[in-house]
N, C-alpha and C positions, 0 to 999 in steps of 0.2 A: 590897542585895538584900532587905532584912528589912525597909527603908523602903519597896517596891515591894511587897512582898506585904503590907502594914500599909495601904496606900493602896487596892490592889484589895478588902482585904478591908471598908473602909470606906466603899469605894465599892457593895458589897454588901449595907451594911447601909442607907445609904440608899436603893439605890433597892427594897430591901425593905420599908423604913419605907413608900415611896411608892407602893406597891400601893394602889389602891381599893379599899376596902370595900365591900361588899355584904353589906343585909339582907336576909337571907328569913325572912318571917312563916310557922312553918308548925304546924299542932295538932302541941302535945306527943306523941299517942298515936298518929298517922297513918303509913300504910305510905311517903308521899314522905318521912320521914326515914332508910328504907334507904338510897335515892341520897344524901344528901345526907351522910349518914355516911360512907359508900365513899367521897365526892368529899374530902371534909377528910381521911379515912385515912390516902390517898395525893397529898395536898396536891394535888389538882387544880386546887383554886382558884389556888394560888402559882401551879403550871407556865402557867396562863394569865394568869397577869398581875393577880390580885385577891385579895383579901383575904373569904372569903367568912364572914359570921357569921350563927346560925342561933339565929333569935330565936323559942321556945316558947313558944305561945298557945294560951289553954283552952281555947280557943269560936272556931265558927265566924265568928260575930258579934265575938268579939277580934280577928279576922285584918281584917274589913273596916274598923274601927275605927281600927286601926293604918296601915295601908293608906293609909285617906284623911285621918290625921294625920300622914302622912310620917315613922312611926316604923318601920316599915320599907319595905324597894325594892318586894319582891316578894310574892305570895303566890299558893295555890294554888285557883281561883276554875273557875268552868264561864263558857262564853262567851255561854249565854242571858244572863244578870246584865251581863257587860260591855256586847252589843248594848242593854241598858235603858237604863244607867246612859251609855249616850254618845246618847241619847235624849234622856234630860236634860239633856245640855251637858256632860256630866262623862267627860273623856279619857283612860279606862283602853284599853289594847288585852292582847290574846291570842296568848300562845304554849302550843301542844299540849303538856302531861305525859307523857300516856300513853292507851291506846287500848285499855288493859282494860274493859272492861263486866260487866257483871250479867247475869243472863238469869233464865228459867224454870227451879227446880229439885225436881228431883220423888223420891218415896220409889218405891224400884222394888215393892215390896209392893202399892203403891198402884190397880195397875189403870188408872192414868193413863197414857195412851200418846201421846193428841191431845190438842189444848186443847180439844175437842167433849167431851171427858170431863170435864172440870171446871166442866160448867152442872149449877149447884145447887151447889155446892162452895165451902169457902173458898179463899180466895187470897190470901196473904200478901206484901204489897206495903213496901217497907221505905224509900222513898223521898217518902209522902206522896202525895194525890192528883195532883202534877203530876211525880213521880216519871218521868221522860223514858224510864224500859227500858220501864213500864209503857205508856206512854201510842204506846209504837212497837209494843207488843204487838196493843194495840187498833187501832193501825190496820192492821197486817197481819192479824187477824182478819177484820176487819171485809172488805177487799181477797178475801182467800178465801172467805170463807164468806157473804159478805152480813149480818150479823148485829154489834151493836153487843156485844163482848167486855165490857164492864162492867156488860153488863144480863143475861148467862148465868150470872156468877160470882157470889161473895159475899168484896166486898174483905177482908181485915184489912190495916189500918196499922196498923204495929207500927215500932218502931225495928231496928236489923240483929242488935246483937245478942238481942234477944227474938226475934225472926224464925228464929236460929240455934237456937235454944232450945228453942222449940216444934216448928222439924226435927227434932230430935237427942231429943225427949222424946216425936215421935210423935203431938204433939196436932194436928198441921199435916203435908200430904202434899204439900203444895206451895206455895212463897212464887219470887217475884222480889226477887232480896237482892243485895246489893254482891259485887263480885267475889272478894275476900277471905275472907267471909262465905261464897261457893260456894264456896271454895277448902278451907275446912279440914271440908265436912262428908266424911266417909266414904264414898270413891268404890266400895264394894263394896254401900253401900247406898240411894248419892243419884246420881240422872245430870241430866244436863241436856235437858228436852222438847224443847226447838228451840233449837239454839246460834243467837246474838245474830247473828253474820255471814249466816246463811241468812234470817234477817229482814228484813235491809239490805239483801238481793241481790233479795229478793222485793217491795221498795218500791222500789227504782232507783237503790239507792245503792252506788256501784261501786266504792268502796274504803272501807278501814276508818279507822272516825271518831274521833275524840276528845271529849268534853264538855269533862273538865278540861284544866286548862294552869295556865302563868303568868301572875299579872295584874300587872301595872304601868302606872305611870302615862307617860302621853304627851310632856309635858313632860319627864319625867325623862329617860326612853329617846330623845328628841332630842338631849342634851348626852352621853346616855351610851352611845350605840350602840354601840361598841365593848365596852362594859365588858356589855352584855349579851349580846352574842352571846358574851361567851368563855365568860360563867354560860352558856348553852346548851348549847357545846360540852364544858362541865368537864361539864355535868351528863348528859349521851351518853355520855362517855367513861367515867363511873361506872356506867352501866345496861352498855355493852358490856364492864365489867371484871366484874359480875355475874353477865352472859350467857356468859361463858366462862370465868371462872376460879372453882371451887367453893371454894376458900377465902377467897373476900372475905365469905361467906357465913359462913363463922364466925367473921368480926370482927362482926357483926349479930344473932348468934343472939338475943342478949337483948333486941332490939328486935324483934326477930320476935314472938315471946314464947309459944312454944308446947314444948313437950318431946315432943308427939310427933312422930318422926321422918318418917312417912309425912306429914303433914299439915304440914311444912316444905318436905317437899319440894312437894307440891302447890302450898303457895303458890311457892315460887321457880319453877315452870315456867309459873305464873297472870303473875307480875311481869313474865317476862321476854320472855312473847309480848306483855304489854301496850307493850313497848319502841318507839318514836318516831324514826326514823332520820332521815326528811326531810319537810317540810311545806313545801306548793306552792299552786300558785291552782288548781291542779287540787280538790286537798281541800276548797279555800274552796266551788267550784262542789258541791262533795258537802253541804257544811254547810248551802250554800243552801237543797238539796231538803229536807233534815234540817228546816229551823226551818220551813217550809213546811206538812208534817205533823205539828208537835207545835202548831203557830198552830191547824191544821184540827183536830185532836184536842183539844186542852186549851180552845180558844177563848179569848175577849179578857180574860176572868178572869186566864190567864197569860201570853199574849201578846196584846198590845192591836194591833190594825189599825192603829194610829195609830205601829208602832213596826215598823218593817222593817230587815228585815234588813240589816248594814251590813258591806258586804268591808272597808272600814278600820280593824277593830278589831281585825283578821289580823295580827301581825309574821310577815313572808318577814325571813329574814338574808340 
């Protein structure tokens, strides 16, 4: 009996030894290391079958670096970049994150009610001029009112958290900042002008979008398909243990990194609408219209004519 359970138990340890590994490249200070915390907590990655390691990188430009030196599987990339970069000949594809966005955020003091109230005004844009919330702003302005939105306002670029700063201290009444970033300002004293979906619905875009996601490599996800769909499903099953159970949230607190309470919770209700359930060709056809009008708004400066949109760079599981 003691040689039968010495046998199973060795048989346990190999074929645990035998789990795939999986890297994910992801910035040391970024909100995608909630999920991926929650997912190792509760060894998600085991119950699927993989060994998942969670490789910390300072820069965005660390992440792509590593990425396309095969030092790690995965990272966490927008799918503008991937459509260029398979442009070039070069085979990353995309899987959706999450479907948080940024929006328009305004000081209720402010008088600011429409965007028609902020010609002559600064505008605090924290994404750079091709900044995608900004640039979908503009072309819904533009769609309402006839009138080019970048030529009424007075941009500031600024990084998200200066952007947060200049909120919070009053010298700015209104910025488009990462959703995070609108997450921890003080909803008794910041709302949002036009929430991001009412946007989408006004330019024809009929369900809700994703920029970010997974990037990995093509070659890879050919031998590895399995081993990435179960990172998929490990990493769903950490967002819906998020989404319903409030104490996974205080194995995270210190990665959250805020002590006030009001303003945790704001982000966990930001996080968990951002959640990802399924992704179809239905969404691909939405991404379509999406790069369409950031092509027509940004111009060939950020998207080149010569670079079209491409449904192969979509993973369906």
């Amino acid at each position: 009996m003691k040689y039968k359970i010495f046998l199973v138990f060795i048989f346990f340890l190999i074929n645990l030894n035998a789990q795939q590994k999986l890297r994910v490249g992801v910035l040391a200070y970024g909100t995608v290391n909630w999920g991926l915390e929650i997912l190792k907590q509760n060894g998600l990655d085991k119950k699927n079958g993989f060994d998942l390691e969670i490789v910390k990188l300072a820069s965005k430009n660390a992440q792509l670096i590593s990425l396309q030196a095969n030092k790690v599987d995965l990272i966490v990339n927008d799918w503008i970049w991937v459509n260029k970069q398979r442009s070039k000949g070069k085979n990353f594809l995309f899987y959706p994150y999450s479907k948080a966005l940024g929006t328009l955020m305004v000081n209720n003091q402010s008088a600011i009610n429409t965007l028609s109230d902020l010609k002559n005004k600064e505008l605090g844009i924290s994404g750079g001029i091709y900044d995608k919330t900004w640039l979908l702003f503009r072309a819904y302005y533009k769609k309402e009112n006839g009138e080019k939105f970048e030529e009424i306002v007075k941009p500031v670029f600024a990084s998200p958290p200066i952007l947060y700063k200049k909120m919070m201290d009053n010298s700015l009444n209104a910025a488009i900042n990462f959703w995070h970033f609108n997450a921890k300002l003080p909803k008794e004293k910041f709302t949002p002008l036009i929430e991001i979906s009412d946007i989408l619905k006004s330019l024809g875009i009929n369900s809700d979008i994703s920029f970010v996601g997974w990037v990995f490599n093509k070659d890879f996800a050919s031998k590895n398909k399995d081993l990435i769909n179960s990172f998929f499903n490990a990493s769903l099953q950490s967002k819906e243990l998020l989404a319903s159970d409030d104490k996974q949230w205080d194995k995270i607190k210190k990665l959250v990194k805020t002590k006030d309470n009001k303003i945790f919770e704001s982000l966990k209700q930001e996080y968990i609408k951002g959640i990802i359930t399924e992704f179809t060709k239905d969404d691909i056809s939405e991404l379509k219209k999406v790069y369409k009008i950031l092509s027509r708004e940004a111009g060939a400066s950020y998207i080149s004519k010569d670079v079209p949109f491409d449904e192969t760079i979509f993973w369906l599981k």
